[in-house]
N, C-alpha and C positions, 0 to 999 in steps of 0.2 A: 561545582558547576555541572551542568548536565548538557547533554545534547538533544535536538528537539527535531523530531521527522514527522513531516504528513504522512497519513496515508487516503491514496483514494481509493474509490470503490465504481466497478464499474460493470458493466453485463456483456456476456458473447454473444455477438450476431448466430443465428440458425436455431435449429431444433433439439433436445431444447436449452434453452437460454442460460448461461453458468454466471451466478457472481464471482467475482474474484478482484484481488485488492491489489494494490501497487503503490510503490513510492514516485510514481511518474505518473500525470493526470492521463490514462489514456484514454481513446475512443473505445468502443467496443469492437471485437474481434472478430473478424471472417476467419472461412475455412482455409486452414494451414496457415498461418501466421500472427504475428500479434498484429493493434491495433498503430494507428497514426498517433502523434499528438494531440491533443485534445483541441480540439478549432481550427483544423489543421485546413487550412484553404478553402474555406468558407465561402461559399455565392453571397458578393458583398449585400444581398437584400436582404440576405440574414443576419440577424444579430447573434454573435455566438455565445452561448453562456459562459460566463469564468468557472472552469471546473472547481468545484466545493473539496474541499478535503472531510474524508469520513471521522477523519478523528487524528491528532498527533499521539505519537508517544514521547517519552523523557527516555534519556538512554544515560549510561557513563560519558562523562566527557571522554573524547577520544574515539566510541562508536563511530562505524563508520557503513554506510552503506555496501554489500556486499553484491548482491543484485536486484535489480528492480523487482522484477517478479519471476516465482513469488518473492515476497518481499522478507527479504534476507540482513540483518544486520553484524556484525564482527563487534561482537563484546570484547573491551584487553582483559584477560587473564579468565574469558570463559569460553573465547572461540564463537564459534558461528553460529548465529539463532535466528530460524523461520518461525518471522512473526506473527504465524496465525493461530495458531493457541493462545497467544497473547491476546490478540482483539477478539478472542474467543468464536471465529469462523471454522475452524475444526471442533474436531473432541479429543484433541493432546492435552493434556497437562501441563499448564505452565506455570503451578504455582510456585516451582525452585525460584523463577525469576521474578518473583513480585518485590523484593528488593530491588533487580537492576534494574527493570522497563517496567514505567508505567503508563497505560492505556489511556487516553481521553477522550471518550467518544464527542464530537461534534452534536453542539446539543440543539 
């Protein structure tokens, strides 16, 4: 059996604009801190979008989130993996883990 985490993808307020991914839908970031939750006290004229996930990965049963962002998981008996090599947003190497985590991008 596996384990199964979203990821979302979202952009930094200011100049210039950074993606970055998270296991928590956030809003986008101002200067010095992160972002609210995603819809987060909305002017009720608006309707707020439900944050999309970029894509899930599969993990070992047992993974467990380590920190939102960046988004960090705890493999048993591999220890700790930042999973942006995996969703292929860096340029690390993650093909030791294409046994344990696999990628789905949101299609």
């Amino acid at each position: 059996m596996t384990e199964r985490f979203a990821i979302y993808r979202y952009e930094t307020e200011g100049e210039p604009a950074e993606v970055r991914y998270s296991f928590a839908p956030l809003d986008g970031v101002g200067y010095g801190g992160r972002g609210g939750a995603a819809a987060a006290e909305e002017p009720e004229a608006a309707t707020p979008e439900e944050p999309r996930p970029a894509g899930h990965l599969e993990a070992p049963e047992g993974t467990r989130i380590v920190d939102v962002e960046p988004p960090t998981l705890e493999i048993p008996g591999r220890g700790r993996v930042d999973i942006s090599a995996v969703i292929g947003v860096t340029e690390g190497d993650a093909a030791e883990l294409g046994r344990l985590i696999r990628w789905h991008p949101a299609g």
